[in-house]
C-alpha positions in Angstrom: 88.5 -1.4 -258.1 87.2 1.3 -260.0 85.4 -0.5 -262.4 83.9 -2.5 -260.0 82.5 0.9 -258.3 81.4 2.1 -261.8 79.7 -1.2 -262.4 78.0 -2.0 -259.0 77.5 1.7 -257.8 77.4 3.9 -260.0 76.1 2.7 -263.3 72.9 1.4 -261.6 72.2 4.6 -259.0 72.8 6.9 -262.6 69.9 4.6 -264.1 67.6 4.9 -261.2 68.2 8.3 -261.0 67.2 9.2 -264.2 64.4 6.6 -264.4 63.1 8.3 -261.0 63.7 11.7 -262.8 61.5 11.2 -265.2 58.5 9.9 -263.2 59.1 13.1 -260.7 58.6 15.4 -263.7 55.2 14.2 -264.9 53.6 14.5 -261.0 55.5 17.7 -260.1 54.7 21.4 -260.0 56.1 23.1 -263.2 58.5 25.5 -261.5 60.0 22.8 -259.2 64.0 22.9 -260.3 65.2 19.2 -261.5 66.2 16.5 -258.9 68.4 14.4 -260.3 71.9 14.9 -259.1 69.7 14.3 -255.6 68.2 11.0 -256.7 71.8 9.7 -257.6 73.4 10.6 -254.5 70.2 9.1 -252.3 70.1 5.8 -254.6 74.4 5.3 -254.5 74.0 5.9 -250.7 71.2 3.0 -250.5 73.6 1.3 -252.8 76.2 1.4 -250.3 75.1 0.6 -247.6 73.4 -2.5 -248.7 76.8 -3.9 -250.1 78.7 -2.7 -246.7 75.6 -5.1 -245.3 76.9 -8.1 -247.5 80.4 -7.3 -246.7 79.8 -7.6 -243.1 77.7 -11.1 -243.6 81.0 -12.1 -246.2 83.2 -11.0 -243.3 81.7 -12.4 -240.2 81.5 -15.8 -241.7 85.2 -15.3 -243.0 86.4 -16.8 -240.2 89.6 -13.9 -240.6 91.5 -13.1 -237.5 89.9 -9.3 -237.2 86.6 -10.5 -238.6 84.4 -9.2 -235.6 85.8 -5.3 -235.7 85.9 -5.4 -240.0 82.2 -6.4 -239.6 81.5 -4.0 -237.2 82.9 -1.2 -239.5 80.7 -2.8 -242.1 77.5 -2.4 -240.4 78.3 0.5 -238.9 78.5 2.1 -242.7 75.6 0.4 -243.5 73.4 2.2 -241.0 74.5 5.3 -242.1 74.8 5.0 -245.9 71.6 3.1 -246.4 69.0 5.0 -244.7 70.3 8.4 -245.4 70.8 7.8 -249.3 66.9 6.6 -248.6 66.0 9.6 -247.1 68.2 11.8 -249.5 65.6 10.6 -252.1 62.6 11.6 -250.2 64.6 14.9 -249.8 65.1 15.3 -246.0 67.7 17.8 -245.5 69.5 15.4 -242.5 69.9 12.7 -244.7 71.4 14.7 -247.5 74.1 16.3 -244.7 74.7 12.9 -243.6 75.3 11.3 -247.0 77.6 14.4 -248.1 80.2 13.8 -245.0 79.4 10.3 -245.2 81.1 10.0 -248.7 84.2 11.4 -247.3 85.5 12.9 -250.5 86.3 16.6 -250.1 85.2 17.3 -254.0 81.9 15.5 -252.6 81.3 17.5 -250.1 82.3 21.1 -252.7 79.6 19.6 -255.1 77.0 18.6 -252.8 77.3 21.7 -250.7 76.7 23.8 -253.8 74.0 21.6 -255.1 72.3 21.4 -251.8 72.5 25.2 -250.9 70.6 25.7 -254.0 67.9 23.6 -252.9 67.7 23.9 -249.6 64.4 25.2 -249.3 62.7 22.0 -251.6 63.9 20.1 -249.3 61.8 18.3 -246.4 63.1 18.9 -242.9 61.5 15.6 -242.0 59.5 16.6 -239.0 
């Protein structure tokens, strides 16, 4: 299961990340501090929740006996992983709260907490 993760999650949101990185840096003011740890956890978010979206297709046409409440659980990740891990990329400061508790990991939330008090004030409140 892990490898799986590494290979469909985070392998590809690390790439993006850096690739998104790296295009930021050329149209950016020169003091602005380095987003990258921000474009990872917006594009693994995005990541998510368009693979809970296929899991709940997968499931609802399963045919399993607890199909309809699995697929719900599905989607209802999918609505919160996928838009906030796309708004965590165009820095709102909801989406990046909701992605942090959304990852239900406590060592998550420690590093994203940290991460995201130091840039609190780049971020967009979206207004």
């Amino acid at each position: 299961m892990n490898a799986l993760i590494l290979g469909l999650v985070t392998l590809p949101a690390a790439l993006v990340a850096f690739a998104l990185e790296g295009r930021r840096k050329n149209v950016a003011p020169p003091n602005q501090l380095p987003y990258t740890w921000g474009f990872y956890i917006g594009m693994s978010g995005m990541l998510l929740g368009i693979y809970a979206a296929f899991f709940a297709f997968y499931t609802s046409i399963s045919g399993a006996e607890n199909a309809s409440i699995t697929a719900s659980v599905y989607l209802f990740f999918a609505a919160v992983w996928g838009p906030a891990g796309y708004f965590a990329i165009k820095r709102r400061k909801w989406a990046w709260v909701v992605s942090t508790i959304a990852s239900c990991n406590p060592v998550w939330w420690i590093a994203n907490s940290v991460y995201g008090h130091n840039r609190w004030d780049e971020f967009d409140s979206g207004a």
